[in-house]
C-alpha positions, 0 to 999 in steps of 0.5 A: 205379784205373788206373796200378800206382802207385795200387796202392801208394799209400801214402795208399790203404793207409793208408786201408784200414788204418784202415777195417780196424782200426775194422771187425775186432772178431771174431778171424779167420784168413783164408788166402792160397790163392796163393803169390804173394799170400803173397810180396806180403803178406810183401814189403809188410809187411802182416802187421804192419799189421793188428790182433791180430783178423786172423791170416794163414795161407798154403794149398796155392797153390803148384804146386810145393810141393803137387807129390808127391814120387813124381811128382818121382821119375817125372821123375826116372826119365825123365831117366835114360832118354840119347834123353830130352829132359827140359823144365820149368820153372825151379823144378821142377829144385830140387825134392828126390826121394826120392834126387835132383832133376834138378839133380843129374840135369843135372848128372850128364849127363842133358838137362834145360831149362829153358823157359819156356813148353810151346810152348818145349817143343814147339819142342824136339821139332821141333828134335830129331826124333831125341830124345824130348821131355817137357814136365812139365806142373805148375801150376793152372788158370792154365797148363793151358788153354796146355799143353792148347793145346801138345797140340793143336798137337802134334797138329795138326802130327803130331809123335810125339816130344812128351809130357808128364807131367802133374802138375797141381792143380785149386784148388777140390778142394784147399780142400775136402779142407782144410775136410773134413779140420777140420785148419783153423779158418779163417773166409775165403780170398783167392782167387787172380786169376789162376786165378779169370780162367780158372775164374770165382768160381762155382767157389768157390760151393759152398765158401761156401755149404756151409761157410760160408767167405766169399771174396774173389778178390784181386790180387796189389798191397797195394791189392789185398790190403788192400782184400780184406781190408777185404771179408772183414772187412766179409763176417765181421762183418755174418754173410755168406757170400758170394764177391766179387771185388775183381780185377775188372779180371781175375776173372768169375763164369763165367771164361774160357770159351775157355780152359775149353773148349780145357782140357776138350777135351784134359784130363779129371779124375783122382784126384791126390795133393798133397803134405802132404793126400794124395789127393784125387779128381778134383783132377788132370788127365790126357790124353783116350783122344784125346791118350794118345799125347801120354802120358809115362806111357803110352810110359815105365816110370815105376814107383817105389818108394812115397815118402816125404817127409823125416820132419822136414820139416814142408812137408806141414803149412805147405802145408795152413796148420797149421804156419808155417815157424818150427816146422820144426826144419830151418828156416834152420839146415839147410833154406835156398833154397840148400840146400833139404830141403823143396819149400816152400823151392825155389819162389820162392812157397813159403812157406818162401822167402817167410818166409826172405826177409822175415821178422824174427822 
């Protein structure tokens, strides 16, 4: 297939559907690692095309919804500060701290922009020489690889009011600790296309190989989706354990390998703590010695108290796949995208919003 048309064509879909319903015998329940897989399956009715056999359950895929509080509560501290600059991207301002979100900091007069890119931040800087500029650096492997390539931008232009605090997730740490955690009886993952584009489907190997999960890695068009499903289903049924790719105009074995280097160059692993499964080691990414002085924690006090999510939020149990948004007493009674409680709510790939918005129970 060629057109984006083909990849909603209904009599396509209809086919696939078919083959799913006459190939699942076994009861199954697979996990849409990404966010936006979560919102297109929500979005196309897909869930209600499938047999009873298939359960769809929604993991940590959302950058951030997995983002902990306390490092909400770090930027939240860093706005505080009147010479700093705060940049992010547009879902981060909503995300609820342990007393505020920058929002409400914006609002009470601290700087915080929204960009849509860290070079957009790096343009700030440079823009405001006599400010300090710091770019909240969030996300997957998908947007590392353009903020490790910011940092060495920054470097090479010799700026020294440019810094980022870094928050990012690496995927693969995150499934692992979910399977180790048997909090989860699941017997496949969606994989997601565009962090498997930069990280390559060896990856998830040794997640299939030592757990016996098979795995597809997946667009993010129904096409994509059903015909994912169809490989997982065809995977379980005939007692195989492999990862395939169904996103091959974009996904690889080995991935990306320029993005991975320019990643590896400026980035190196660290113990990261995700939201609802708790620290996890060397799931996060912190600056080489090389790049410290590109470090948002290593030139401002950022200490804050232990937090805490809200005790009748059930965010932390929705991201790790165990509770969907319906069991959460606060779901659209008080917890709604306009009022949000939890994280899973604000992002437009969180699990929660998506439920809001597509949902009819």
């Amino acid at each position: 297939m060629k057109h984006l048309s083909e990849y909603r064509d209904k009599h396509i879909a209809k086919k696939l559907i078919d083959a799913i319903w006459d190939l699942s015998e076994t009861p199954v329940r697979l996990m849409e690692v990404c966010g936006s897989h979560t919102v297109s399956i929500f979005r196309h009715g897909i869930r209600q095309m499938l047999p009873e056999t298939i359960q769809l359950i929604s993991g940590p895929g959302c950058p951030v919804c997995v983002t902990a509080r306390a490092e909400i509560d770090r930027a939240i501290v860093l706005s505080s500060y009147p010479e700093v600059i705060i940049t992010t991207f547009g879902d981060m301002i909503r995300v609820p701290g342990s007393l505020s979100t920058l929002q409400k900091q914006r609002a009470g007069g601290a700087d915080v922009r929204v960009v849509y890119s860290s070079f957009d931040a790096l343009k700030t800087a440079c823009e405001n020489p006599k400010k300090t500029v710091v770019f909240l650096a969030i996300g997957f492997e998908t947007t590392a690889p353009a903020i490790a390539a910011t940092v060495l931008e920054a470097k090479r232009i010799k700026i020294d009011n440019f810094f980022i605090l870094s928050a990012h997730k690496l995927l693969p740490p995150a499934l692992t600790a979910l399977l180790n955690s048997d909090r989860l009886n699941i017997q496949g993952f969606i994989y997601p296309g565009h962090v498997t584009t930069i990280i390559g489907t060896l990856a998830y190997e040794q997640i299939a190989q030592k757990h016996g999960i098979p795995g597809v890695v997946c667009g993010f068009e129904p096409i994509d989706i059903l015909e994912t499903i169809f490989m997982l289903i065809r995977q379980i049924e005939q007692g195989e354990t492999t990862v395939e790719i169904q996103y091959k105009r974009g996904a690889t074995a080995t991935g990306n390998l320029r993005a991975t280097e320019v990643l590896n160059q400026v980035f190196i692993t660290c113990d990261s703590n995700w939201r609802g499964l708790g620290l996890i080691p060397e799931s996060g990414l912190t600056l080489r010695d090389e790049y410290r002085s590109f470090a948002a924690e290593d030139y401002f006090d950022l200490k804050v108290q232990p937090a805490k999510d809200h005790p009748d939020c059930v965010c932390g149990e929705v991201i790790c796949g165990t509770k969907n948004p319906a069991e959460c007493r606060f779901y659209r009674k008080v917890c709604t995208p306009q009022n949000p409680i939890g994280p899973c709510m604000v992002s437009t790939e969180g699990t929660c919003a998506a439920y809001y918005k597509y949902y009819i129970a």
